[in-house]
N, C-alpha and C positions, 0 to 999 in steps of 0.2 A: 430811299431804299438802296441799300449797298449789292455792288454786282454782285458777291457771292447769295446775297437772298432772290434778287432778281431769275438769275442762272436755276436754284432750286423752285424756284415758286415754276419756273416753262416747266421744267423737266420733271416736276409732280405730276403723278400716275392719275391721280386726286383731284387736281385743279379741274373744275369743274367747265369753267372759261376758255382753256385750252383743248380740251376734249371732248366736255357733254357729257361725261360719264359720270352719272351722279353715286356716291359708296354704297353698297348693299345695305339695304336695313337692316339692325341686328348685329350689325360688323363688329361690338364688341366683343360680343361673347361673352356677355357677363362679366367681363371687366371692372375692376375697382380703383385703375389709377394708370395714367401712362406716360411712359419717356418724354421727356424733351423733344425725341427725335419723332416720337409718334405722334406728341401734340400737335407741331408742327404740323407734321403733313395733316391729320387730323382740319387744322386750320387754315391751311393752305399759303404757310410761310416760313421762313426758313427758323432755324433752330434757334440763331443768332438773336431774334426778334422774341421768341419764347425767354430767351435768358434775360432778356432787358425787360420784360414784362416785368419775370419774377423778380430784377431787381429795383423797380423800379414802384412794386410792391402791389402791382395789378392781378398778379396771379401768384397766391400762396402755397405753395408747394410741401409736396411732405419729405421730410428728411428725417425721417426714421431709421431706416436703410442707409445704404451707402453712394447708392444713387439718388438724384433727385426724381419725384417721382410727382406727378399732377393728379390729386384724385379726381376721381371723374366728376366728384356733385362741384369740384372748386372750378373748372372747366365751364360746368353750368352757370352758375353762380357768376362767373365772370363775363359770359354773357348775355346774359339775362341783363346783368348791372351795368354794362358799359356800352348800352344803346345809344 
């Protein structure tokens, strides 16, 4: 894991391991798809690590839009599959 993922994964609000503060239930809000930057923390690692995911073809992303965007069932889907 590269220092800049190392550095974001302590300083995640999220990180579970470092805090104990498990995310509110519900925290989507009905949500249908999220950032790079949300996955991550979402998952509790840095962006960088999201990017080589999706290139590396483990997490399919929608590019509809101009941003790349993770819908939430692919999210699911990915971990559900990659136990």
């Amino acid at each position: 894991m590269s220092r800049d993922c190392l550095a974001d994964r302590d300083n995640n609000p999220m990180n579970t391991k470092t805090t104990g503060i498990q995310p509110p239930s519900g925290a989507d809000h009905g949500r249908l798809a999220y950032s790079v930057q949300e996955t991550a923390r979402l998952l509790g690692v840095c962006d960088k690590s999201i990017r080589r995911l999706i290139l590396r073809g483990l997490l399919r992303p929608s590019r509809a839009l101009r941003h790349i965007l993770i819908p939430k069932d692919e999210l699911q889907r990915f971990l559900r599959d990659t136990r």
